[in-house]
C-alpha positions in Angstrom: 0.0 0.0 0.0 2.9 1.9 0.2 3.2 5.7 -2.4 5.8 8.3 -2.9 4.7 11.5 -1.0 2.2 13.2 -2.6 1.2 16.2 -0.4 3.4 19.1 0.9 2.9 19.9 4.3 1.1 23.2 2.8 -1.4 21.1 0.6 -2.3 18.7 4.4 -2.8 21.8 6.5 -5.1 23.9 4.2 -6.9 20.9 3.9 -7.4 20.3 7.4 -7.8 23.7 8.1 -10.8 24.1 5.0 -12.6 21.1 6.2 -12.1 20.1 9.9 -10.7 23.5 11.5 -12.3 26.2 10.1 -15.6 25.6 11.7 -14.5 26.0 15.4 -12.9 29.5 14.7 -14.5 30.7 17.5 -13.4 28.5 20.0 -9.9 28.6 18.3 -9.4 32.5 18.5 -10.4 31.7 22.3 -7.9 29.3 22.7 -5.0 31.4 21.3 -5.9 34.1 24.0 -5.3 32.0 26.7 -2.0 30.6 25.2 -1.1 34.2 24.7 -1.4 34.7 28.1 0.1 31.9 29.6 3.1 32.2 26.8 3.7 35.9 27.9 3.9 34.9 31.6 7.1 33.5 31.4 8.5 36.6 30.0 7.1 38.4 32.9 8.3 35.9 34.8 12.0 36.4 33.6 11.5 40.2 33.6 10.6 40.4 37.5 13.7 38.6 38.1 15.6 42.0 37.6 14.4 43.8 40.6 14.2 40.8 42.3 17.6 40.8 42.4 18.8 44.5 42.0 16.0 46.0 44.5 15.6 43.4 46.8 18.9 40.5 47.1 21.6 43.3 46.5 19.4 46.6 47.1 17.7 45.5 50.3 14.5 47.1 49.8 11.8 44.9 51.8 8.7 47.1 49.8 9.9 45.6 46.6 10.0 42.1 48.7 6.3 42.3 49.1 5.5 43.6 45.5 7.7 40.8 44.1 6.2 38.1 46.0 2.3 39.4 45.1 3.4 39.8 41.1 4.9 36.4 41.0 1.9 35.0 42.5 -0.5 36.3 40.4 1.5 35.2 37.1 1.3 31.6 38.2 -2.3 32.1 39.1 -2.9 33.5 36.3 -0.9 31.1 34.2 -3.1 28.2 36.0 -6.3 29.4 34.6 -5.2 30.3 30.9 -3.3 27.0 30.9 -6.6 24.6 32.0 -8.8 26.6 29.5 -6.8 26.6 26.8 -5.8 22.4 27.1 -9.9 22.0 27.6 -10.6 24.2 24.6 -8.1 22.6 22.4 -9.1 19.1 23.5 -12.7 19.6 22.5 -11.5 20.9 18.8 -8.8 17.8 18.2 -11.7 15.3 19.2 -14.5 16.1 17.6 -12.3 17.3 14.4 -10.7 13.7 14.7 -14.2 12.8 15.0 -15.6 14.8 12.1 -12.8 13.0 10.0 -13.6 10.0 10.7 -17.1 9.6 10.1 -16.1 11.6 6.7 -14.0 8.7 5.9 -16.6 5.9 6.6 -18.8 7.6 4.5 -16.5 8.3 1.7 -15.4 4.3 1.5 -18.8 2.8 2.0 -19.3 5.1 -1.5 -16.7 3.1 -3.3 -17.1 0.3 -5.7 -16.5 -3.5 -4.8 -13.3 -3.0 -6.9 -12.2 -0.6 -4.5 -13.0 -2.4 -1.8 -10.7 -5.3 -2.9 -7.7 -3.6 -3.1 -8.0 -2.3 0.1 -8.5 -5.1 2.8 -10.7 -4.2 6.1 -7.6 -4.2 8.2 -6.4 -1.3 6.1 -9.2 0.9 6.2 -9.7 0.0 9.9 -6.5 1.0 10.3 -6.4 4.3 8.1 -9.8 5.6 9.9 -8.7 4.2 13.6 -5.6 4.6 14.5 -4.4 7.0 11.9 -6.8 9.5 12.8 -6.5 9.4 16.9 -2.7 9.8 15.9 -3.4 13.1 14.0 -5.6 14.3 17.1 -3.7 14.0 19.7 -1.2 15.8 17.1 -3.4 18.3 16.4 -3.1 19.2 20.1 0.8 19.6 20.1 0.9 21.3 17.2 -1.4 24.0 17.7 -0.3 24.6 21.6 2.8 24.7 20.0 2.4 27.6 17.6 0.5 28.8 20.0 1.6 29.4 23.7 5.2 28.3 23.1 5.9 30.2 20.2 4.3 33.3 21.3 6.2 32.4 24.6 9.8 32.2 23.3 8.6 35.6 21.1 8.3 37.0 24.1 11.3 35.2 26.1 13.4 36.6 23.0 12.1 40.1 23.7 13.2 40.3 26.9 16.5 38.9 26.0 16.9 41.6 23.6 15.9 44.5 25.9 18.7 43.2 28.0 21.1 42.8 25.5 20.9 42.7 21.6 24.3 41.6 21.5 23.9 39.1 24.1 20.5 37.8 21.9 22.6 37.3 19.1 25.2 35.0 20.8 22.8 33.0 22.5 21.3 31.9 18.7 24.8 31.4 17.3 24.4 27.8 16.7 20.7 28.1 15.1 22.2 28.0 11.2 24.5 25.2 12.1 21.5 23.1 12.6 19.4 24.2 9.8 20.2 21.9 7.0 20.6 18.7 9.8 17.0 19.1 10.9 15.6 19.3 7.2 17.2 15.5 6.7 15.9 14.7 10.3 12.0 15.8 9.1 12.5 13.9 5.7 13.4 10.9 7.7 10.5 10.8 10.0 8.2 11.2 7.3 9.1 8.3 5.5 9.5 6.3 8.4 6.0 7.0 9.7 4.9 6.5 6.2 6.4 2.7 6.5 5.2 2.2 9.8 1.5 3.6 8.8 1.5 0.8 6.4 3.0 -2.0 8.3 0.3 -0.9 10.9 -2.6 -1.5 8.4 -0.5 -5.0 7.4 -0.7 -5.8 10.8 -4.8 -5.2 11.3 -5.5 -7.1 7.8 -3.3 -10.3 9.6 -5.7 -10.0 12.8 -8.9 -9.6 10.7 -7.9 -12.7 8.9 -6.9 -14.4 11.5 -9.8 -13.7 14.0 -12.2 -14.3 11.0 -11.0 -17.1 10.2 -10.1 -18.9 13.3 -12.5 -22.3 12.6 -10.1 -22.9 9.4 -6.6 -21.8 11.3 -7.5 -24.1 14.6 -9.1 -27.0 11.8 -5.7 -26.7 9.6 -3.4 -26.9 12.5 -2.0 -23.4 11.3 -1.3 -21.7 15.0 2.4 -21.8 14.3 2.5 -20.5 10.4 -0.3 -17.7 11.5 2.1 -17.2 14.9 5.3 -17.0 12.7 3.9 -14.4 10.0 2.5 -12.1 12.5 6.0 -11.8 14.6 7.9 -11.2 11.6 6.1 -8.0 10.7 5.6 -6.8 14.5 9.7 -7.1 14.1 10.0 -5.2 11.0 6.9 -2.7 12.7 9.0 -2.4 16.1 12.6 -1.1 13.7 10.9 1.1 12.1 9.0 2.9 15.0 12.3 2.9 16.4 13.9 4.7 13.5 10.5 7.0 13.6 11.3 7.9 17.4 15.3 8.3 16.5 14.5 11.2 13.9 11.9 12.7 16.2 14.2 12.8 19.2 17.1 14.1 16.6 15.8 17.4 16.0 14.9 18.4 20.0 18.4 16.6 21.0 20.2 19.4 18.3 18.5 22.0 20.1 20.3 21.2 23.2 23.5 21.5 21.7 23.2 24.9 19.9 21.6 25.9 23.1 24.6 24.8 24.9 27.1 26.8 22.7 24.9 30.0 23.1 24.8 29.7 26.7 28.8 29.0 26.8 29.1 32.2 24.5 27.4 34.6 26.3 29.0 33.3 29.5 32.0 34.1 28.2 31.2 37.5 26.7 28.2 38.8 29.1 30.7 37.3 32.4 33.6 39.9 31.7 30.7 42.8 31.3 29.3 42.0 34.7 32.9 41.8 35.9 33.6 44.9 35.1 30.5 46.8 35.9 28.7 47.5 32.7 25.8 45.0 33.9 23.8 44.2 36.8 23.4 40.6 38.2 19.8 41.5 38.1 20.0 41.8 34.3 22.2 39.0 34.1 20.0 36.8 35.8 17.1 38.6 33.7 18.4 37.4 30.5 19.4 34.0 32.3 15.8 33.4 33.3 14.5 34.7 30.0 17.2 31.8 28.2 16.5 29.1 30.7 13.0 29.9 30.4 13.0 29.8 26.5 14.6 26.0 26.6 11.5 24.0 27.2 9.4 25.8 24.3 12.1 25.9 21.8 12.7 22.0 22.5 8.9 21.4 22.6 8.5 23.3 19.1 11.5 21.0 18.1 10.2 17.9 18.8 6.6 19.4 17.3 8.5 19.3 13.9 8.7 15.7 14.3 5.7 14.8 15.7 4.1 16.8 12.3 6.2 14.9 10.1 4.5 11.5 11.7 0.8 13.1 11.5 1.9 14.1 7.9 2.8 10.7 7.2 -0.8 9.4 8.2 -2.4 12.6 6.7 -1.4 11.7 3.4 -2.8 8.1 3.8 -6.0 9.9 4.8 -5.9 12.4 2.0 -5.0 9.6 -0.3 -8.6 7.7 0.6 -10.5 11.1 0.8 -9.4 12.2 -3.0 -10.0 8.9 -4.4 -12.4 9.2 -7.3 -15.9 7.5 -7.1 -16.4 5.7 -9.9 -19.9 4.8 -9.0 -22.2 8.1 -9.1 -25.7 9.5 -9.1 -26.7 11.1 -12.0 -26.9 15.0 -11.4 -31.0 15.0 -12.2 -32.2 10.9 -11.6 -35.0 9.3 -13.3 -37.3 8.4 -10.1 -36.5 4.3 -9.9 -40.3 2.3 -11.3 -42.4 1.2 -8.7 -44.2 -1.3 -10.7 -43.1 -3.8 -13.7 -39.7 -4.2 -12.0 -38.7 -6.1 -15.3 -35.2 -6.8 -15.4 -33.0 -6.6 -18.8 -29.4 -6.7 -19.8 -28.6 -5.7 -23.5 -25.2 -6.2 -24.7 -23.0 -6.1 -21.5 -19.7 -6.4 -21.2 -17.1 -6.3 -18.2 -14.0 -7.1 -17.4 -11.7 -6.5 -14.6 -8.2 -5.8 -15.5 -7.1 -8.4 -18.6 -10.0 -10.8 -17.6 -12.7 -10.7 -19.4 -16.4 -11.8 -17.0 -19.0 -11.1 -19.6 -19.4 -10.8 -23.0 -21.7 -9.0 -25.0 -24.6 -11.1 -22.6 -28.3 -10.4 -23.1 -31.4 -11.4 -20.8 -34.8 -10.6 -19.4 -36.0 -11.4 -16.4 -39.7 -10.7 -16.5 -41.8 -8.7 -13.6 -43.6 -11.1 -11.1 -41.8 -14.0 -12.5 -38.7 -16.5 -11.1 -36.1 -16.4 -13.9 -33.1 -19.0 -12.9 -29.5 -18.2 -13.4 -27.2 -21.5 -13.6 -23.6 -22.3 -15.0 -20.3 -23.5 -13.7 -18.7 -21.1 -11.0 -17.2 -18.4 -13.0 -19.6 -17.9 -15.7 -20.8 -14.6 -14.5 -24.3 -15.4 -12.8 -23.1 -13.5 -9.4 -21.4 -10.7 -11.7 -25.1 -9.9 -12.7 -26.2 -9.5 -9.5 -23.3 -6.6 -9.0 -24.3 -4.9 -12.2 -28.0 -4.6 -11.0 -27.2 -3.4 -7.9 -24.4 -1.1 -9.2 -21.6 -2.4 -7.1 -20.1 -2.7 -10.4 -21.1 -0.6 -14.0 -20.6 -2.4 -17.2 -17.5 -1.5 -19.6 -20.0 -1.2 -22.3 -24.5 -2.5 -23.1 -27.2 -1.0 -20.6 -28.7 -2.3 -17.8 -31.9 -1.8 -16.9 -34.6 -2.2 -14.2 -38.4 -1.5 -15.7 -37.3 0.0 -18.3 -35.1 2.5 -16.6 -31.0 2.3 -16.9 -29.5 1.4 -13.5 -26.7 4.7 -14.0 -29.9 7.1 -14.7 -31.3 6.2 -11.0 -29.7 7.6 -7.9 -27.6 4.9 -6.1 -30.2 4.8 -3.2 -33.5 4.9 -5.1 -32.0 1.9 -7.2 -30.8 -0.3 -4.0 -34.5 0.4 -2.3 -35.9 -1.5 -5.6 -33.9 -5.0 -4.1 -33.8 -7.3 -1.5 -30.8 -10.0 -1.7 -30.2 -13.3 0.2 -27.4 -15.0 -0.3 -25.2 -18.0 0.6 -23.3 -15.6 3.3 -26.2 -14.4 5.7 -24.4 -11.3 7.1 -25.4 -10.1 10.7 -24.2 -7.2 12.4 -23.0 -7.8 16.5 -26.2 -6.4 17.3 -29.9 -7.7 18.4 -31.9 -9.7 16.7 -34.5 -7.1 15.8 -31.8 -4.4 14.8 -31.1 -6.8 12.5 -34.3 -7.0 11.0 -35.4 -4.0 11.1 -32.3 -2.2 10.3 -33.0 1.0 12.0 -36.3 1.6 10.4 -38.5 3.2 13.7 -41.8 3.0 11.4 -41.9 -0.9 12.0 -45.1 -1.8 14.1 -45.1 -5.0 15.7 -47.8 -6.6 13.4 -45.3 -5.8 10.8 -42.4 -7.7 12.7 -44.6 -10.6 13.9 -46.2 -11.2 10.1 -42.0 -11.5 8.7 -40.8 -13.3 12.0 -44.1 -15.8 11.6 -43.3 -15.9 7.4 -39.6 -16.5 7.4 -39.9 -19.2 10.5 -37.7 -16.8 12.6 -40.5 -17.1 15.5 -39.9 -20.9 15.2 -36.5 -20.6 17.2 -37.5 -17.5 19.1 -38.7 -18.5 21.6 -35.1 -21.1 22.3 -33.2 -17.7 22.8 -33.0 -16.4 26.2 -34.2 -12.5 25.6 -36.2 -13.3 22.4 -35.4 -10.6 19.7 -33.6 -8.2 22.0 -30.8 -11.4 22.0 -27.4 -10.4 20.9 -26.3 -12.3 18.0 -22.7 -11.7 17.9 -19.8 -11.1 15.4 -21.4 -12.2 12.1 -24.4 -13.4 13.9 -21.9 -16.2 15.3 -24.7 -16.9 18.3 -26.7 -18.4 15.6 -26.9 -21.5 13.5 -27.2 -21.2 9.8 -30.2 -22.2 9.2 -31.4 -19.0 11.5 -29.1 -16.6 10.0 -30.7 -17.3 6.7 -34.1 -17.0 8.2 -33.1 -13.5 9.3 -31.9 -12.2 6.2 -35.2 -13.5 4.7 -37.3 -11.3 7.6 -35.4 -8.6 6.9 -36.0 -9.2 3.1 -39.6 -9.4 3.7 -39.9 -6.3 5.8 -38.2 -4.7 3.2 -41.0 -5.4 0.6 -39.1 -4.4 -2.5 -40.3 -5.7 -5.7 -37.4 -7.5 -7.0 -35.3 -10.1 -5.1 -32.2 -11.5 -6.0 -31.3 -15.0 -4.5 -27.4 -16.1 -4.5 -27.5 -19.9 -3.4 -29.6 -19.3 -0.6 -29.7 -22.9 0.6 -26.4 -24.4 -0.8 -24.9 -24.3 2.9 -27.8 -25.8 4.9 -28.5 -29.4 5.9 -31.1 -31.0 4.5 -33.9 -29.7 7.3 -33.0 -26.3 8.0 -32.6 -26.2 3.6 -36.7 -26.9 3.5 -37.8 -24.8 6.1 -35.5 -21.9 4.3 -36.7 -22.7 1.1 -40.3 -22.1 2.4 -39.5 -19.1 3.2 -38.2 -17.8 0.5 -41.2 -19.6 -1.6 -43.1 -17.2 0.4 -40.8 -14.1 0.0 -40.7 -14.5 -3.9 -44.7 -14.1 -4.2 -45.7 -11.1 -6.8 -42.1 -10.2 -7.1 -39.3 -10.1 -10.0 -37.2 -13.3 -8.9 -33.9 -13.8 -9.9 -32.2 -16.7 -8.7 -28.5 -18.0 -9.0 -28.5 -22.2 -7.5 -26.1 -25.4 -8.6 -28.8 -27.6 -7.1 -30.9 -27.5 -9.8 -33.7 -29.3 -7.8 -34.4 -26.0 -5.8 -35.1 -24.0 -9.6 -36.6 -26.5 -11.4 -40.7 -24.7 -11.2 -38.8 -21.1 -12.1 -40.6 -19.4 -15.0 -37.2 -19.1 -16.7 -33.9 -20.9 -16.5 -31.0 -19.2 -18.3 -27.8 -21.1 -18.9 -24.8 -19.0 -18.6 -20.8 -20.3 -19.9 -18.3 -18.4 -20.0 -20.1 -14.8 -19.4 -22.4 -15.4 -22.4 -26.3 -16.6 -22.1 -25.9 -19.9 -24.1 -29.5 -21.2 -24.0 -32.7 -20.2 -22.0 -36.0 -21.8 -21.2 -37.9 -24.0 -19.0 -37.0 -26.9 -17.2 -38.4 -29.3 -19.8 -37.4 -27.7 -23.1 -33.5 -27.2 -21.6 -33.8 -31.1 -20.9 -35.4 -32.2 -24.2 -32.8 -30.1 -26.1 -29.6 -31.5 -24.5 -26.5 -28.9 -23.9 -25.2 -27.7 -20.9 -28.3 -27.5 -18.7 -29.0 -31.3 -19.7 -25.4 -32.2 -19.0 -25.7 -30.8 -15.4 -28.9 -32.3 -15.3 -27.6 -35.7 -15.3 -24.6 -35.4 -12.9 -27.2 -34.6 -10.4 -29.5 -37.2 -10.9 -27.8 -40.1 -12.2 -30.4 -43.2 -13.0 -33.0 -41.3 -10.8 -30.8 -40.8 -7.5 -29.0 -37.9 -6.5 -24.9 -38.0 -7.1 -22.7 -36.9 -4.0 -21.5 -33.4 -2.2 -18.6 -33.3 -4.2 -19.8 -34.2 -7.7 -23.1 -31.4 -7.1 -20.4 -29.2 -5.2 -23.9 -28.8 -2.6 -25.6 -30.7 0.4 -26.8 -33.6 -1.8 -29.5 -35.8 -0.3 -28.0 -39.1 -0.7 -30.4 -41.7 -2.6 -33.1 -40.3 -3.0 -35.1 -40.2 -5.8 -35.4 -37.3 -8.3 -37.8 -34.8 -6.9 -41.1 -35.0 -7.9 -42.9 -31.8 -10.3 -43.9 -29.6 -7.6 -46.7 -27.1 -7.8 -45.8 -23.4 -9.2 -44.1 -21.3 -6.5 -46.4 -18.7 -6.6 -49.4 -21.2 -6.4 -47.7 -22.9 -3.0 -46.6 -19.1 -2.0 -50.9 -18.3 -2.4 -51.7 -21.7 -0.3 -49.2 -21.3 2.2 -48.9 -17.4 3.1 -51.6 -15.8 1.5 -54.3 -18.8 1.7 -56.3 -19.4 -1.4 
């Protein structure tokens, strides 16, 4: 995932400042006050050391004793306040901009295409929108603290120095051009550092997310060790460079020390023989002492400031990187309202390929309205792809796509994905309850609603087996659940949905043979009155559909119904007969499903929608 730089520190800030800091100004200008204040106590500070020491230590005057002590205690109450307000201001404005970013981000990847989202694993993007961001707030902080009360503080450190002494000012920052070219190599170095360990961070959350997600198949492969082995060695290679990060961040503070060091020794020596002989006072010695001593801590903490930006800079660019990527999937700017009736479906001429490979080729179909067309074929031959294309998680290199008559790209994105509801082999829950994930956030839902899709997708048969019914948590992935039940989910949710087309991606292929009939019943019930389009290998569960289309190779090779694909031969006939060999079903691994072992070839069953009428909606 690793790119050259791409953004000058210039390019990062006005972008932060445009979108994330420019709308708490206010609280901003508020901030800088209070860092104004408490920078420009330390001058006072250093500046009440010279009657300190003139009036009072060498002069003996006890009035200036009392005005002395008062003054110094009102700067450090007064340096108490303005410091808590400005850290509470400043915190608010780095969290909630951090924040602001990275609900941005969300909502800018869940725009991209499935192309996208390939290229850039979960781990990545968790990664980029996690950890990347809480790094650039905390920055954010430093930073503007930094420019802030320490650089207004050594402004006004520097001023006092200079009242003092001009000549003495200039000797105390007669190391500063000696270090100039060293700390631009030292900021280049961090940045590409942090850019390397930015990206072996996201390396490192895509190894976790594979290997939590996938823990049945690491524990069942005996694969501990090899998963063990991989992670160390690129915590290793993480861990060097983090260390190289922190060496270039602690360079540029650590070569302030030492041209601090040779100031100090120079105007010891030069500033010593003054005082010696008379043309200073120790009070304005230890003025311009205080004012140095003083100035130390800010000018080391806007040192290491320039390294901790170069690290944020580093993750910015990631950020900025995700942020400018172009959508390829859009709304048109005035959208053809989607059809709410005759949801036929048509393709006309589509092509697509990704990269070199070509998925379809010139294909044409029709799926009618209110009607089951089947979509079978070897794995590869594009039946899924179709499903992507209606959808518009993919567009078509070339041919049109259209739903009632309307092309998918002439409907906004959203009006087009309210016209489906899609359950597939992988019934994806969310690690919420069971009735957020059915009702998906929708608050218009009354409970005849929910019990009419729990009672019709059989979710109310094993309802009442979970110990808080549908407020039960169904963990990651809906991992509390059986299969069989997740599927039954998906269809409630499909049914509360209502949309008039639904799109079925081997619903049943992973099921045992009992939870596969109570699923396919409720999907026979979720498919009444609407445009059906169904992808299956077990060619028992399609064999009623209105339409079968056989698909090779990304093209529609033949089409028709059950009996006319068997009575002319081809593909569909070949398929056919490794099913159901001499009447009986063949095994798992010839059907590549949950075969049901000797038992005879399925008997014609009524129409779907004439068991869907019997069963759900009575006669």
């Amino acid at each position: 995932m690793s790119t050259e730089q791409t953004y000058t520190s210039g390019e990062l800030l006005r972008w932060l400042w445009r979108d994330y800091l420019r709308r708490h100004i206010g609280k901003l200008l508020l901030a800088l006050l209070f860092m104004t204040i408490e920078g420009s106590t330390l001058g006072a500070m250093a500046k009440l050391m010279e009657p300190m020491f003139d009036r009072v230590f060498v002069g003996g005057d006890k009035a200036w004793l009392l005005i002395v002590g008062f003054v110094l205690m009102g700067i450090f109450l007064l340096r108490a306040v303005s410091g808590v307000a400005q850290k509470v201001l400043l915190t608010g404005i780095s969290q909630r901009s951090a924040a602001d970013m990275r609900i941005d981000l969300l909502a800018r990847m869940m725009q991209q295409d499935g192309a996208f989202h390939q290229s850039h694993p979960p781990g990545f993007l968790v990664q980029r929108v996690q950890s990347d961001v809480n790094a650039i707030g905390d920055v954010w902080r430093a930073v503007i603290t930094g420019a802030g009360r320490d650089f207004i503080g050594l402004l006004v450190l520097l001023g006092v120095t200079i009242s003092i002494d001009p000549v003495w000012a200039l000797l105390a920052c007669i190391g500063i051009p000696i270090m100039v070219l060293p700390a631009a190599f030292a900021q280049r170095f961090v940045r590409r550092r942090a850019r390397e360990a930015r990206d072996l961070g996201a390396t490192l959350s895509t190894r976790l997310d594979e290997v939590f997600h996938g823990i049945v198949q690491v524990k069942l492969n005996a694969l501990e060790e090899y998963q063990s082995r991989q992670y160390r060695d690129i915590t290793d290679l993480f861990v060097t460079t983090q260390v190289r990060t922190a060496f270039g961040s602690s360079a540029i503070p650590a070569m302030i020390d030492i041209i601090s060091g040779v100031g100090f020794m120079a105007v010891i020596l030069y500033g010593g023989s003054e005082i010696m002989d008379g043309d200073k006072t120790i009070g304005e010695f230890m003025t311009f002492f205080t004012a140095m001593g003083f100035a130390f801590s800010p000018l080391r903490r806007l040192g290491a400031i320039s390294g901790q930006w170069q690290v944020a800079a580093s993750a910015l660019e990631r950020l900025k990187e995700l942020m400018d990527a172009p959508l390829h999937l859009k709304s048109p700017d005035t959208p053809i309202p989607a059809p709410t009736s005759g949801a036929d479906i048509t393709l006309q001429d589509v092509s697509l390929s990704f990269g070199e490979t070509q998925v379809l080729h010139d294909l044409s179909l029709t799926a009618e309205a209110g009607k089951t067309t089947a979509l079978v074929g070897a794995s590869g031959a594009g039946k899924s792809t179709i499903f992507n294309l209606l959808t518009r998680l993919l567009d078509p290199n070339s041919g049109d796509v259209r739903i009632g008559g309307v092309a998918t790209t002439e409907m906004a994105i959203p009006d087009l994905r309210t016209l489906f509801s899609v359950v597939s082999q992988e019934a994806l829950l969310f690690d919420e309850t069971l009735r957020e994930n059915i009702v998906l956030g929708r608050t218009d839902v009354t409970d005849e609603q929910l019990k009419n899709v729990l009672d019709a997708a059989f979710v109310s048969d094993f309802l009442p087996q979970l110990e808080k019914g549908l407020d039960t948590h169904v963990g990651p992935r809906g991992s509390a659940l059986s299969g069989g039940q997740r599927q039954r989910v998906v269809i409630a949710r499909a049914l509360l949905r209502n949309t008039p087309v639904l799109l079925l991606d081997e619903a049943t292929s992973a099921l045992d043979a009992q939870s596969e009939q109570v699923v396919q019943d409720a999907l026979d019930r979720l498919s009444q009155g609407r445009t059906t389009l169904v992808i299956a290998h077990r060619l028992s569960t399609i064999r009623n559909a209105d339409k079968i289309i056989v698909m090779d190779r990304g093209r529609a090779v033949d089409q028709g119904t059950h009996e006319e694909l068997l009575e002319r031969g081809g593909i569909y006939a070949d398929l056919y007969r490794l099913q159901f060999r001499d009447g009986k079903t063949v095994s798992d691994r010839t059907t590549n499903t949950i075969g049901r072992h000797d038992a005879p070839e399925p008997e014609r069953q009524p129409n779907i929608l004439q068991r869907i009428g019997q069963h759900f909606f009575g006669n």
